[in-house]
N, C-alpha and C positions, 0 to 999 in steps of 0.2 A: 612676636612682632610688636614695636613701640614705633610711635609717632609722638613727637615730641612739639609743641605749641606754646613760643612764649612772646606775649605782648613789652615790646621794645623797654628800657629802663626811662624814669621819669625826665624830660629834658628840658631844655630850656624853651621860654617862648618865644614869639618870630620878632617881639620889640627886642629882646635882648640880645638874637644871635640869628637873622632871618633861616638859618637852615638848620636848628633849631636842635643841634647837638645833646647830648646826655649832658644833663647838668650835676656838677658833683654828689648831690647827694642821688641820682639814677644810677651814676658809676658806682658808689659803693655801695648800694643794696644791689645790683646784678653781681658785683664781684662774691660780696655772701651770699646768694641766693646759688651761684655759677662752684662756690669751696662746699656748699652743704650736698651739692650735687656730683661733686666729687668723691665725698667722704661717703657717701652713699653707695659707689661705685657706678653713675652711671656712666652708660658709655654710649655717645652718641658718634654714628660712622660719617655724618656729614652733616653741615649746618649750613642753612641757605637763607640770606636776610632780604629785606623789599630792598628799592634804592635810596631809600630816604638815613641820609646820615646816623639817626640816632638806632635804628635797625640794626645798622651796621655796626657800629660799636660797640652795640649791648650783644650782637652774632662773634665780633671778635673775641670781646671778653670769655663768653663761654668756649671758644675753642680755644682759646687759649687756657683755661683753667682747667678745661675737661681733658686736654690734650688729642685732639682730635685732630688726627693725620690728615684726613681730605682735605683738612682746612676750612674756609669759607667765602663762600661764593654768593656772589647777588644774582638775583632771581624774578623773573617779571611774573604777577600774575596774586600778588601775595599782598599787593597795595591796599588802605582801608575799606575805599569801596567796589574791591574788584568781587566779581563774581566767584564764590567758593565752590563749584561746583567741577570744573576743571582740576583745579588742585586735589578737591576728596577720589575725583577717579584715578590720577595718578599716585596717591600714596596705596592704593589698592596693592601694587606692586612693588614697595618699598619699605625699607627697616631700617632703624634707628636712625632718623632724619628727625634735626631740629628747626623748624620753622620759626623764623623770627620776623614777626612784624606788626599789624595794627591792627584798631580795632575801631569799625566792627569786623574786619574780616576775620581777627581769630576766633569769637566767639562765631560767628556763621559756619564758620569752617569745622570748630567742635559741634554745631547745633544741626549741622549737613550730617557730621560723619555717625552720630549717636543716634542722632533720634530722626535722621533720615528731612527734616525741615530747618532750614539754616534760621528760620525766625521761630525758632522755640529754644532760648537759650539754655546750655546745660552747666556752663558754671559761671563765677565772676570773674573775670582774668584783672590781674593785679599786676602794675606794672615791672617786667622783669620776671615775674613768675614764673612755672612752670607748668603745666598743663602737660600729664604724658595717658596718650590712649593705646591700646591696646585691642586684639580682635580676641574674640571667648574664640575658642577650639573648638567648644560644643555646635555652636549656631551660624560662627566667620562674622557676628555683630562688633563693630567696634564697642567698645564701653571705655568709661573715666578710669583707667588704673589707679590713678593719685596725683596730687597737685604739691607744689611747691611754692 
């Protein structure tokens, strides 16, 4: 079981483009971040971004480069300050699902699923990143598989 967590690619700011789009240099580190996660082989069965533009974008790029059949879909519930607590009990029943959105909710959302309290962070997310957790077999604990 992998759950997959990445904070959106770097974008522009609200003076430059008020809805604040991936600005070129966010496009091309998710596109290398989106070919090294290729080459890796991962395979993600569905990618679900917040509503906010630059989400969306940096959730296209990866399905497009991971080739990910379900394609991608926007999702309520994943926004910076929505509550991660909803979201950690619904992936209890879910696999290879890439989350794409903001922070702080992805780091709450890894610091919910890990360590059981959304304000104890467990890693740094980098924009565009990768973040994939995993449950142990032994205990059913999510843990940090590895980061990208």
């Amino acid at each position: 079981m992998a759950v997959y967590l990445v904070q959106h690619g770097k974008n522009l700011s609200k003076d430059e483009d008020p809805q604040q789009p991936l600005s070129a240099e966010g496009e091309s580190a998710v596109r290398t971040i989106a070919i090294l996660a290729r080459k890796a082989g991962i395979n993600v069965s569905e990618i679900e971004h917040s509503p906010k533009l630059r989400a969306k974008q940096t959730g296209q790029i990866f399905q497009e480069l991971l080739q990910c059949n379900a394609g991608c879909r926007e999702r309520e519930g994943i926004k910076a300050m929505d509550n991660p607590g909803p979201v950690a009990q619904e992936l209890e029943n879910r696999n290879s699902v890439m989350l794409v959105g903001h922070l702080p909710f992805m780091s709450r959302l890894a610091a919910l699923l890990v360590r059981g309290d959304p304000d104890d962070p467990v890693v740094h997310f980098e924009n565009g990143g990768i973040l994939c957790l995993g449950k142990d077999e032994e205990t059913g604990n999510w843990v940090v598989e590895w980061t990208l």
